[in-house]
N, C-alpha and C positions, 0 to 999 in steps of 0.2 A: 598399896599406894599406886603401883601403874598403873593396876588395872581402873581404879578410881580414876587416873590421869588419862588412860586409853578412853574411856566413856565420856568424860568433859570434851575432850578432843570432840569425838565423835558428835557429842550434841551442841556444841558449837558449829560444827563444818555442816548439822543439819537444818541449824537457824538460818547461818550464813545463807545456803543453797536455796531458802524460800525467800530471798528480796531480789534471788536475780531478772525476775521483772518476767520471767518466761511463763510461769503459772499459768494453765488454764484457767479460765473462767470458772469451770468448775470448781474448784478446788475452796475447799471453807470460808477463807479470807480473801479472796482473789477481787471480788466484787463488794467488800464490807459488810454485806448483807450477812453472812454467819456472824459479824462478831456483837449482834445483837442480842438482849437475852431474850432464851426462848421459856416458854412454858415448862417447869418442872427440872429446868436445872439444877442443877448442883452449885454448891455456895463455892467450889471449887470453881465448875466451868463460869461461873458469873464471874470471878477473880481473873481466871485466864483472858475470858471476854474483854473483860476491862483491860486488862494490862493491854492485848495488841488492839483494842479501837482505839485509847490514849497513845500508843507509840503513832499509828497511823495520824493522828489527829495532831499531836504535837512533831513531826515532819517539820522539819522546818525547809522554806522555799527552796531554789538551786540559787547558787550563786553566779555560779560560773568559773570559780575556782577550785578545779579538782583537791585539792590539798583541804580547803575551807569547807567544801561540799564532803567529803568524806568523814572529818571530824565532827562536824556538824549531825550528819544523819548517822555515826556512828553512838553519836551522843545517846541520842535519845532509844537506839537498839538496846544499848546495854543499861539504858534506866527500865525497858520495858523485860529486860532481862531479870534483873532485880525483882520487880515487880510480880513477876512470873514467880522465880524461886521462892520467894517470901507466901504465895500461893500456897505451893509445897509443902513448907515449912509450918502453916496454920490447918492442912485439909489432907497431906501424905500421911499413909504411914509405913510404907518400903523403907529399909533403912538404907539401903542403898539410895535410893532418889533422894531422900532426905539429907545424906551427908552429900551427893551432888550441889542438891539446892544450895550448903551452907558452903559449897566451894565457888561458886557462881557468885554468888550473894560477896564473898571474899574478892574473888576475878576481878570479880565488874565494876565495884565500886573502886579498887584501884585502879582499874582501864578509866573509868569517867573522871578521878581527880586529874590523870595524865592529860586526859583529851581536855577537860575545862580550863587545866592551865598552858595548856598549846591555844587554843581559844584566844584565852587573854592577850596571848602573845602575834595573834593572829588576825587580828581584825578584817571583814571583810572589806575588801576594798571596793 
C-alpha cells in the first residue's frame, strides 16, 4: 500500500511538473502539434492524445483571481487525469499501473467534486 502510495505521489508531482509553463518547444505537447493523431497509433496513444488535446482545449480563460484561476485550471487537469487512467484501465495490462489508474480515477474524481463545489461557492467576480 505505500509503495502504491509512494508511486501516486510520484506521478502526480510528474504531471504537476509538466504545466510549469517552462517546457521546451520540443518536448511532445509543448507546441500541440504532438497531441494529434498520427499514422499507426495505438488506440491507447489516440486515448492519451485526446485526453491532453481536450484538457488543453477546455482551459478555461485567466481570471485574474489566483484562488478562481487555480480551481478553475485545476478543474479540468484532474478531468484529463481521469480521462488518462480510464486509458489505462481499457488498453494497460501491468497490474501495477492498472491499480494506479483505479486509484487516480478514485483521487481525482474526489479532488473535482471538492473543486466544483468551491466553484459554486466561488463565482468569478
Amino acid at each position: 500500500m505505500r509503495a502504491r502510495a509512494g508511486v501516486l505521489v510520484a506521478a502526480c508531482l510528474s504531471v504537476a511538473a509538466c504545466g510549469k509553463g517552462d517546457a521546451p518547444k520540443s518536448t511532445p505537447h509543448a507546441d500541440g502539434m504532438a497531441m494529434d493523431a498520427a499514422p499507426g497509433d495505438s488506440a491507447a496513444t489516440r486515448g492519451y492524445r485526446e485526453s491532453m488535446a481536450g484538457m488543453m482545449k477546455a482551459s478555461p480563460a485567466y481570471s485574474g483571481d489566483a484562488d478562481v484561476d487555480f480551481n478553475r485550471q485545476m478543474l479540468v487537469h484532474h478531468q484529463a487525469a481521469v480521462a488518462m487512467a480510464e486509458v489505462e484501465l481499457a488498453h494497460g495490462r501491468d497490474p501495477e499501473s492498472l491499480a494506479l489508474a483505479r486509484a487516480v480515477i478514485k483521487a481525482q474524481r474526489a479532488e473535482i467534486d471538492a473543486i466544483t463545489a468551491w466553484l459554486e461557492k466561488h463565482p468569478v467576480r
